[in-house]
N, C-alpha and C positions, 0 to 999 in steps of 0.2 A: 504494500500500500504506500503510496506517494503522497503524502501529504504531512502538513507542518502548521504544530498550532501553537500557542504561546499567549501567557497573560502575567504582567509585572507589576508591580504595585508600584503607586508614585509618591502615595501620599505612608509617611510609616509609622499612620497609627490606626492602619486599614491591614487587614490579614487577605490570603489571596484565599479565592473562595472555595470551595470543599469540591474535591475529585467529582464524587457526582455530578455535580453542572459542568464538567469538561463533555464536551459533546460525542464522544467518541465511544465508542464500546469494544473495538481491536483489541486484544492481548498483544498484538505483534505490531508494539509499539519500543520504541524506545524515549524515555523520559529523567526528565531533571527536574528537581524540584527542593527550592530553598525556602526561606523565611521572604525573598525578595521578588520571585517568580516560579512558573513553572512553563517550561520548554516541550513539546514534546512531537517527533515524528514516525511517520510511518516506518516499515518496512518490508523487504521482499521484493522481488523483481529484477534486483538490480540496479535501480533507480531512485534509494534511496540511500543516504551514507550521514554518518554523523561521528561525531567524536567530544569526549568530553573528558576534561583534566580535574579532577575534584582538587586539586592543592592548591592549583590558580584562580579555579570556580570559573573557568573558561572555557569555550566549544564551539563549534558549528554544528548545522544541519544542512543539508543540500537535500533536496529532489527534481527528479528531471533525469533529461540526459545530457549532458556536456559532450562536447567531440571537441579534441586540442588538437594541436599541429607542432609535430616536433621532430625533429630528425628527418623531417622533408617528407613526412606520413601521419596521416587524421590516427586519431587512436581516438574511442569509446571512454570516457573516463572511469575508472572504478575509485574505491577509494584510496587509493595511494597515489592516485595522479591530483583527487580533490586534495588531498593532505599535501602534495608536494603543490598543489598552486595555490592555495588560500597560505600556506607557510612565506611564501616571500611578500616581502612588505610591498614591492610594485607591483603586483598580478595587475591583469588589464583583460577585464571582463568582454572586452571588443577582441581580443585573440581568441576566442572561443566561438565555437559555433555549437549547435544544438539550444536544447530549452531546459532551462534550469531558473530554480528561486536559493539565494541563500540564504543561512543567517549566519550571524558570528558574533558571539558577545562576550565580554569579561565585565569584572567588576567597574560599574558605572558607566557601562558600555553595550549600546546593540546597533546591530547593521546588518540590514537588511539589504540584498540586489538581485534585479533578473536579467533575463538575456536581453539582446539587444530591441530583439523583435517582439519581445514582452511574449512570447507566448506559455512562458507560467508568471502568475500572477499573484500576488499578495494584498489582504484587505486588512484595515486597520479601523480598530475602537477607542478613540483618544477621549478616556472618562475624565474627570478630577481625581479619582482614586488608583484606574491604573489603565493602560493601556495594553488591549489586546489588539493579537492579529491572525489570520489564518489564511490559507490557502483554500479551506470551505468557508464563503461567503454565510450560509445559514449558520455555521458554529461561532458564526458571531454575534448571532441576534440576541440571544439574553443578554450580552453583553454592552449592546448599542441603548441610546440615551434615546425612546422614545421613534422609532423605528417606523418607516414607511416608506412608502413608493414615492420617489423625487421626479416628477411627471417630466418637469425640463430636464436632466439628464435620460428620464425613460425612455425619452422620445422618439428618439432615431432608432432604439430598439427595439419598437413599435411598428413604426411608420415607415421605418428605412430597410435596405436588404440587410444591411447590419449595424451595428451601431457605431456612431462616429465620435461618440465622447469619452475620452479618456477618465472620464470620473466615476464614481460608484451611482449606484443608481436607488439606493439605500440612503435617506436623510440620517446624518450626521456617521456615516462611514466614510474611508476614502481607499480611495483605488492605488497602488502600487501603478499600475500604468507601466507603456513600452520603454524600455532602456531605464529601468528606476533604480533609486537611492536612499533608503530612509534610514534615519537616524535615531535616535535617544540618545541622550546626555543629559546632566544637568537636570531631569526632570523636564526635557523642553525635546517634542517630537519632532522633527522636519521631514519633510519628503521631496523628491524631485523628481520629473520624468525627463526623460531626452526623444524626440521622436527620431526614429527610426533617418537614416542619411547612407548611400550606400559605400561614402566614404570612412566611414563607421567598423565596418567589416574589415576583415583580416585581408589583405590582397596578397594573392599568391601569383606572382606575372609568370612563372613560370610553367603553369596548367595553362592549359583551354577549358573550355566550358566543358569538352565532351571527359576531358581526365577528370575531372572535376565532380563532376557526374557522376562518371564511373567509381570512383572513387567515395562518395557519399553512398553508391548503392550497395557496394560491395564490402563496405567495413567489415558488418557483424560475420563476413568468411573470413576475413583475414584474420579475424579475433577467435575464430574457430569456435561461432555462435552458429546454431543451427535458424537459417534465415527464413521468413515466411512472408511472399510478396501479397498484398490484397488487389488478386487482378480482376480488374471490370472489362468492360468490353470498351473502354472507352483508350482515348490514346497518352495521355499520359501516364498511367500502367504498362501500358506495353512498349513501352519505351524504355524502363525501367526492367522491362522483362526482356529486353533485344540487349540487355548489357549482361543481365544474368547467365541469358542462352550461351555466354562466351565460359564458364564457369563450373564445374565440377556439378554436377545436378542433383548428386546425392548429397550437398551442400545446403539447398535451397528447396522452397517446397512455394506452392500458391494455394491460393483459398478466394472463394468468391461467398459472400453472404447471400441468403433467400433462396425464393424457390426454386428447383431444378429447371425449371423451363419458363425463367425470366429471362431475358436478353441477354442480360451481364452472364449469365451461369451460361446460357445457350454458349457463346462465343468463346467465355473462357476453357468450357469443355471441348471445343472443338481444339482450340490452340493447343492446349496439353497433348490431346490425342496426336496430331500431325506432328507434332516435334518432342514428342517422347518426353517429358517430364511428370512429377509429381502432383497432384490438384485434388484438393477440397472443395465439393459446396458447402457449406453449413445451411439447414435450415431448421424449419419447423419448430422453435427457440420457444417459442408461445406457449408451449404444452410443458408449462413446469410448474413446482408446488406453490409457487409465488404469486401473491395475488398480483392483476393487474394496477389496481389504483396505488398500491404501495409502491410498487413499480413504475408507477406515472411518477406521482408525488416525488420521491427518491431522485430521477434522472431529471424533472424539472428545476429541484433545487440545484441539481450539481450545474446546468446548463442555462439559467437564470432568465427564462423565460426566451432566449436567444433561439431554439429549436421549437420545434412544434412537438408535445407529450407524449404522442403515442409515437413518437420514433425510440423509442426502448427496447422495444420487440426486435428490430434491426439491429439497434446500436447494443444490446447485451449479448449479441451473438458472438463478441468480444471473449466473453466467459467459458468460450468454449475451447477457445484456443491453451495449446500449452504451455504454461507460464515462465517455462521454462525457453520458449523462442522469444527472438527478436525479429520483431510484425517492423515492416515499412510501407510506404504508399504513395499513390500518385498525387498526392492533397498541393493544391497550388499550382499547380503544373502549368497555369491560366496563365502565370506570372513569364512564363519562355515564351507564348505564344501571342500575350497582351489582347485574347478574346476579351475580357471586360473592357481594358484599358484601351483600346483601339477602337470599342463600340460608344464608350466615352469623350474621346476625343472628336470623333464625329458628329456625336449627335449634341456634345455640351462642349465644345471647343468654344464656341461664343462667348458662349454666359458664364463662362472661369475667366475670360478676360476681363466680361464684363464683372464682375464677382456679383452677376444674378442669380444668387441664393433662391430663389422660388424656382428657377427652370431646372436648376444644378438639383434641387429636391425632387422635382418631377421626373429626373430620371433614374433615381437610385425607388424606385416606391418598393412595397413589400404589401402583399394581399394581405391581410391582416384586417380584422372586423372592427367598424367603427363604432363601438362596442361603449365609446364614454361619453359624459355629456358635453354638451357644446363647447363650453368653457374651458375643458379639461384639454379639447380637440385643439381648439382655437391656439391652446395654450403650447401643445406638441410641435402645432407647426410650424409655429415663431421660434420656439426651442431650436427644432431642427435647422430652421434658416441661421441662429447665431452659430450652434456648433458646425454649419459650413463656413461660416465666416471666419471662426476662432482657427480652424484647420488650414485655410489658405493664407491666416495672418502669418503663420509659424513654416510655412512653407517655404522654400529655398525660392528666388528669383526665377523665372523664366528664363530669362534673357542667360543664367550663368551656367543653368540645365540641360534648356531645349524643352520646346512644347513636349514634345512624346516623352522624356523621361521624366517632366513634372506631373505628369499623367500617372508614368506606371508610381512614383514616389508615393503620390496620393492614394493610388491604388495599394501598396503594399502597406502605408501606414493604417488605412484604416480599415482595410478585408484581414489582415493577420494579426493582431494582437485579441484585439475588441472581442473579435468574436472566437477567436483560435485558443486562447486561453482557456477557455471554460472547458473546449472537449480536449484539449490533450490535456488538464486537470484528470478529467475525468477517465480516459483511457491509461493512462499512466500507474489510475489507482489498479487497471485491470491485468499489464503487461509491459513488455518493455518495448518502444517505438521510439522512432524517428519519421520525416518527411526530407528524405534526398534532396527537394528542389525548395525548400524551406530554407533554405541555409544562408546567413547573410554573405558567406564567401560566395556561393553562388550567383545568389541575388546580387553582388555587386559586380560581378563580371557579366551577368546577364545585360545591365546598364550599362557596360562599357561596349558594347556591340551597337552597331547602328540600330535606329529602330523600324527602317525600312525590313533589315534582315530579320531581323525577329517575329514581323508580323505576317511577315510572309511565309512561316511556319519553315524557314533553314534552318533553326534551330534542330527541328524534329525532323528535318528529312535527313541533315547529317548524322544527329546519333541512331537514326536508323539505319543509314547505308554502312556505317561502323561499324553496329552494334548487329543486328541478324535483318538483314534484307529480307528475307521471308512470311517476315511478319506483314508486311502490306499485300500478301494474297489474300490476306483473311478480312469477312468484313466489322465493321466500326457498331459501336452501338451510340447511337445519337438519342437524348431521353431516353423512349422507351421503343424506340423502332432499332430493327438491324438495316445497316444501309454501307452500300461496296466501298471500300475504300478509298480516300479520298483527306487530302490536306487541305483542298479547296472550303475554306470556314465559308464560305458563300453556300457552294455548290451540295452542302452537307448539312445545311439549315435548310436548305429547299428541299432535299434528298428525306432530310428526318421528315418534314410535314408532308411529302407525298404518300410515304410510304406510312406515316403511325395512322395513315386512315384506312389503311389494308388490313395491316397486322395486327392480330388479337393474342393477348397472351394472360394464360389464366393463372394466372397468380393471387396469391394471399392479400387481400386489400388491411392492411393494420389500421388502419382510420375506421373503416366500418367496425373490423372484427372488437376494437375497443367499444366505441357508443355501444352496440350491441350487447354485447357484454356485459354492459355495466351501466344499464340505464338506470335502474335502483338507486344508485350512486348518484347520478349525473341529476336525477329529477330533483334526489333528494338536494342538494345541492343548489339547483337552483329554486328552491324554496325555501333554502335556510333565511334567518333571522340574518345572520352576515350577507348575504348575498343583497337580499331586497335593501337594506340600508347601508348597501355602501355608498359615500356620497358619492362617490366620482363613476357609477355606472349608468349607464342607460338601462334601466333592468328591463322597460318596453320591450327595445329594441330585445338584448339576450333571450328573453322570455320566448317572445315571437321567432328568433334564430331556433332554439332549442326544441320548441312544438313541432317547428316545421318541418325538423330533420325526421323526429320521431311519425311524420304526420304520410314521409315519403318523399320532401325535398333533401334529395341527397346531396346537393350542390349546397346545403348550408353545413355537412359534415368536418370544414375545413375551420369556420367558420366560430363551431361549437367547442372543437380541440383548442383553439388557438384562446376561447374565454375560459376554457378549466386549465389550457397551461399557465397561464395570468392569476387565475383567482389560487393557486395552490401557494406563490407567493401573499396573495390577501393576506388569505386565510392565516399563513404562517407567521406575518405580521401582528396582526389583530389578536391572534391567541399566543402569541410570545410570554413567557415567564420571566421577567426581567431579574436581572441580578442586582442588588445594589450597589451601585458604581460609583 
C-alpha cells in the first residue's frame, strides 16, 4: 500500500489524538509516533520505502516510483538508491523522473516534495493545534476546520474535461500541487508549487526520443522485474509493444481489461496470437463478495469526484493482477502525437491570444449534469473563466516558446497532474506502475522536436518502423469501432464514425449493471433528509433525472452516476466526525 499520513501538534498543551481516529485500518503499515507527532506509511509493492533513526528522532517516507539516471542508465529506485539520494545535502528533485511524494523531518523540522509533474500528491490540514497531511484526501476530513465543497475551485472539475486548478477543492485544505515544496518550522507552515516547464527535466542530448522510449519501456527487464504491458487496441500500447516485440518474451506478459469480445480484447487477442506472445483478458470482476455501493463510495473518495463511480468495476480489475509484477501503459501517449493539443490550437488559437476565457471554456466542456442551482452555476462558470486566466498568467511567453509548444505546455500542465494524481494515488495503493511517455525526460525532448513533426504522427511511425513493422497489419480500435490501420488522425475519426454504426458488440454495460442493481440505494438516497436540503442542489431537476432513468430514459443513466459520484463526497462532508483541532 502506497500511501502516507501524518498529524503534528503545534500548539504543546494539545496531545495528538488517539490511534482510533487515524483513518486507516492496514496492519502493513509502518509508523512513528512521539509526544510531538505521529508519521505513518504504507507498505508493499515496492513503492513504498521509509527509514527512521530513533536517536536523532529523524526519517523519511517516500511512495511512488522514482527512476534516477546514473552511470548513463535509468535504474527503478529501491531503497538504497532513496537512502543514497535524500542522504546528500544537494539532491535535485528535477534529476529524477517517475512519480513520487516525500517527506523528511527531524527535530523542528518537516519537508515535504513531489515530482515534477505532480503526479503524487499531498493535502494538508493547517489547525491552531496541529497540522495534518495525507496522501488520502478523505483521511483528512475529521481533521479539516468545518469542511465542504469550494464551488470556485470545484468548478473546472465539474464543468471542464479536467480540472484546471491547482488548489484543493475542500474549504480550508490545500493542495500540495505540480512541482511542490512544503514546509514546517517554527510552528509556521508554507507551501509552494512550481508548474511544470520542460526545461525542468533532466536532459539527456545524448538519447533520441526513440532510446529514450525504449529505455523507459524496458526498465522493469533490465531490473529482472517480470513486466506486464496493458494492451488496448489503440496505438499508443502498441507502440510500447513494437519495442517489447524486440525483447526476450518470456520477460514480459500483456493483459487487456473486460469482456472477451470488446474491441480492445478483440485486437489484442489477435496480436498475441500472430506474433507468439503471452496475453491476458481479465474480466467478469463484478461477481465478487463486495458490495457495489461500498465499492462506488471507496473509489469515489480515492478519485474525488474527477471519474464517473461506477468505473470501479473496470478500474478494480487492477486487483487481479500479480503484485508481484510491474504493470506499464500507454496513458498520455496524446502528449507525442498532440491529438488534444493540435485540436486546441485550431479551434482556440484565437481566443488564447485573445485571453477569451469564455471561448477557451467552451472548448474544454465535460457532459456532466446541471444538477445545481443557478447561482451555484453562475458561480462555476466565472470560476472557471478566472482559473483560465490564472493558468495563462503563469504561462511562459509565446513569443520565447512558439505557438505549438505553448499549447502542448498548457496541455501537459493541466491534463497530468490535476487529474493524474488521484489515479496513480490510487493504482499504486494496488501495484507497482509507471507511464513510459509520462516522463519529464521524455516530455522535454518531445518539445524539443519541431511541432510540425510530431503532429504528423513521425513520432509513431519511427518507433514503429524501429521497433516491429508488423504491427501496422493489424487493425486500430478507435472508441468502440475496429477500423484498418491508419496514422491519418483525420482519416480514422471518419473511419471510427463510419464504421461504430455497423458494428455491435455485446458487452457488459457497468453504468446500467450499477443503477440496476442498486436502485434501493439510489431511491433511497434520493429521498434522504440530506439530499432534498442541500442548498446548492437543484433536487427538481435530480428528482426528474432519476425517475426518468428508472421510468426507461436510459440516456439520463450518465447523468444519474455523475449526481451519486458528487453526492458521496456530500454526504461525507455533512456526516464528518470532526476532531478537535
Amino acid at each position: 500500500m502506497s500511501w502516507i499520513f501524518g498529524i503534528l501538534r503545534k500548539n504543546k498543551q494539545t496531545v495528538i489524538p488517539r490511534k482510533e481516529y487515524h483513518p486507516f485500518k492496514s496492519k502493513d503499515k509502518f509508523s512513528v509516533e512521539t509526544k510531538d507527532y505521529y508519521f505513518a506509511s504504507g507498505t508493499g509493492h515496492k513503492n513504498s520505502f521509509y527509514k527512521y533513526n530513533q536517536k536523532k528522532d529523524s526519517g523519511w517516507m517516500v511512495c511512488g516510483t522514482g527512476i534516477s539516471y546514473e552511470k548513463d542508465a535509468f535504474r527503478l529506485m529501491d531503497f538504497h538508491d532513496w537512502e543514497a539520494f535524500l542522504s546528500k545535502k544537494n539532491n535535485n528533485i528535477r534529476n529524477l523522473n517517475g512519480h513520487f511524494v516525500i517527506v523528511e523531518w527531524e527535530p523542528g523540522s518537516l519537508r515535504i516534495k513531489n515530482d515534477q509533474l505532480g503526479m503524487r500528491d499531498m493535502f494538508f490540514a493547517d489547525t491552531k493545534n496541529y497540522l495534518a497531511f495525507s496522501t488520502r484526501l478523505d483521511w483528512l476530513i475529521p481533521f479539516i476546520e468545518g469542511p465542504e465543497i469550494d464551488f470556485e475551485i470545484f468548478s473546472s472539475s465539474w464543468l471542464c474535461v479536467n480540472p484546471l486548478s491547482d488548489e484543493c477543492f475542500i474549504t480550508n485544505t490545500e493542495r500540495l500541487g505540480q512541482g511542490g515544496s512544503a514546509r514546517f518550522e517554527d510552528n509556521n507552515f508554507t507551501k509552494t508549487n512550481q508548474p511544470w516547464l520542460p526545461e525542468y527535466a533532466l536532459r539527456l542530448p545524448e538519447k533520441n526520443y526513440f532510446e529514450l522510449i525504449s529505455d523507459f519501456t524496458t526498465q522493469g527487464i533490465k531490473q529482472n522485474r517480470q513486466l506486464l504491458l496493458g494492451l488496448s487496441g489503440g496505438l499508443d500500447s502498441r507502440l510500447l509493444l513494437s519495442i517489447l516485440l524486440q525483447r526476450d518474451r518470456k520477460k514480459w506478459r500483456t493483459y487487456t481489461f473486460g469482456d472477451g469480445n470488446f474491441p480492445d480484447a478483440i485486437i489484442a487477442k489477435k496480436l498475441a496470437a500472430k506474433l507468439g506472445f503471452n496475453h491476458t483478458v481479465i474480466s467478469n470482476l463484478f461477481l465478487t463478495e463486495s458490495k457495489d455501493v461500498d465499492r462506488f463510495v471507496d473509489f469515489v473518495l480515492q478519485t474525488h469526484t474527477y471519474m464517473i463511480g461506477s468505473l470501479f468495476y473496470e478500474q478494480d480489475h487492477y486487483k487481479r493482477l500479480n503484485k508481484k509484477n510491474l504493470i506499464i501503459d500507454g496513458g498520455k501517449g496524446e502528449y507525442c502525437t498532440r491529438s488534444f493539443a493540435k485540436w486546441l490550437s485550431v479551434k482556440g488559437k484565437r481566443a488564447i491570444l485573445e485571453r477569451d476565457t469564455q471561448k477557451i471554456l467552451n472548448l474544454i466542456p465535460h457532459s456532466k449534469p446541471n444538477m445545481f442551482i443557478h447561482d451555484i452555476t453562475k458561480k462555476m462558470i466565472f470560476s472557471c473563466q478566472q482559473q483560465i486566466e490564472k493558468i495563462i498568467d503563469m504561462m511562459p511567453s509565446i513569443k520565447d516558446v512558439g505557438g505549438g509548444n505553448w499549447i502542448d505546455i498548457f496541455t501537459i500542465r493541466t491534463r497530468t497532474g490535476n487529474m493524474g494524481s488521484v489515479t496513480q494515488t490510487r493504482l499504486d495503493n494496488i501495484i507497482r506502475n509507471y507511464m513510459p511517455y509520462l516522463q519529464p525526460s521524455f516530455l522535454r525532448k518531445m518539445l524539443e522536436l519541431p511541432v510540425s513533426f510530431r503532429e504528423r504522427n513521425n513520432v509513431y511511425r519511427s518507433i514503429l518502423h524501429k521497433g516491429n513493422s508488423k504491427l501496422t497489419q493489424f487493425p486500430l480500435v478507435k472508441d468502440v469501432s475496429i477500423i484498418p490501420f491508419t496514422l491519418n488522425k483525420y482519416l480514422a475519426f471518419i473511419l471510427g464514425k463510419l464504421f461504430g454504426r455497423f458494428q455491435k458488440f455485446h458487452t457488459t454495460n457497468f453504468s446500467q449493471l450499477f443503477l440496476i442493481n442498486n436502485k434501493e440505494f439510489i431511491m433511497d438516497t434520493l429521498k434522504s433528509k440530506g439530499v432534498k436540503e442541500y442548498p446548492h442542489y437543484d433536487y427538481h431537476m435530480i428528482q426528474n433525472m432519476v425517475q426518468g432513468y428508472y421510468s426507461g430514459q436510459n440516456n439520463n443513466a450518465k447523468g444519474v452516476l455523475w449526481w451519486l459520484t458528487f453526492d458521496v463526497w456530500r454526504k461525507k462532508l455533512q456526516n464528518s466526525q470532526k476532531i478537535t483541532c
